[in-house]
N, C-alpha and C positions, 0 to 999 in steps of 0.2 A: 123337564127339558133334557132333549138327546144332546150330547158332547161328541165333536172326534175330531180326531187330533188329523192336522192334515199338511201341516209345515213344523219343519223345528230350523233354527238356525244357530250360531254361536256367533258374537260380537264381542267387540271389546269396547268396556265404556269412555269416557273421554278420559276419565281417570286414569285407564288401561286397566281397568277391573273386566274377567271374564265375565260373559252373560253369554247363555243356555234362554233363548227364545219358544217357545213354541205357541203354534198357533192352530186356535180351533175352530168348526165350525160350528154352531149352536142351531138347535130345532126345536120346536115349539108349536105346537096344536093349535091354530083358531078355526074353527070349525070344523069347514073341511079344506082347506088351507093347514101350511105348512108358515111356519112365520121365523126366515134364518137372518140369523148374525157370528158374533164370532167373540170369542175371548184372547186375549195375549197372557202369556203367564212368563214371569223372566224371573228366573235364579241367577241371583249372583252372590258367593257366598256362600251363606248359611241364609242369606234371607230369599222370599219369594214374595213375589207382587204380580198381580194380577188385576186384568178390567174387563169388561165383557161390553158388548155392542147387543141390546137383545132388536127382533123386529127391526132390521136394516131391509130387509128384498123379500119378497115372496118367490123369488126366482133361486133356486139351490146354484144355477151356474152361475150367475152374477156374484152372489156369494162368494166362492170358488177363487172363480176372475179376484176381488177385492181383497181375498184373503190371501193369495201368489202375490198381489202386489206392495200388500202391509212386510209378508217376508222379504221379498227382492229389495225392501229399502229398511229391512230391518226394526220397521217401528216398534217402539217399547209401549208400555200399559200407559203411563202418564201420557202418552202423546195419540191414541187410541184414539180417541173421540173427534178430536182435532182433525187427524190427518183424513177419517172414515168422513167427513163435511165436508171436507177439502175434495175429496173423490167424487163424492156424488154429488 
């Protein structure tokens, strides 16, 4: 699986704990097909958590599109999944 990093953000949690977002695109081979999704990784702290979306679009721009829109509203790894069904 190809990784790249394609958004970072900085947030503050409701606690008012700093979080360090970044976000990726993911790639993955099916035949001859290309098969992308995305990862969130949040630091805050000393600790880090992370989710990954694999096989969301065959389409890299769509991709792209979803992945601009998880940073402009800052979503975090726990909420990944949720909001990426919410979108499509």
């Amino acid at each position: 699986m190809e990784k790249l990093l394609v958004q970072t953000r900085a947030a503050l949690s409701q606690s008012g704990d700093s979080l360090q977002l970044r976000y990726y695109l993911t790639a993955e081979p099916d035949g001859n097909l290309e098969r992308y999704g995305t990862e969130v990784v949040m630091t805050r702290g000393g600790g880090v958590e992370s989710y990954g979306c694999r096989d969301v679009t065959p389409v890299a721009s769509r991709m792209l599109q979803l992945i601009d829109a998880l940073a402009d509203n800052t979503v975090t790894p726990a909420l990944l999944r949720e909001i990426l069904t919410d979108l499509l």
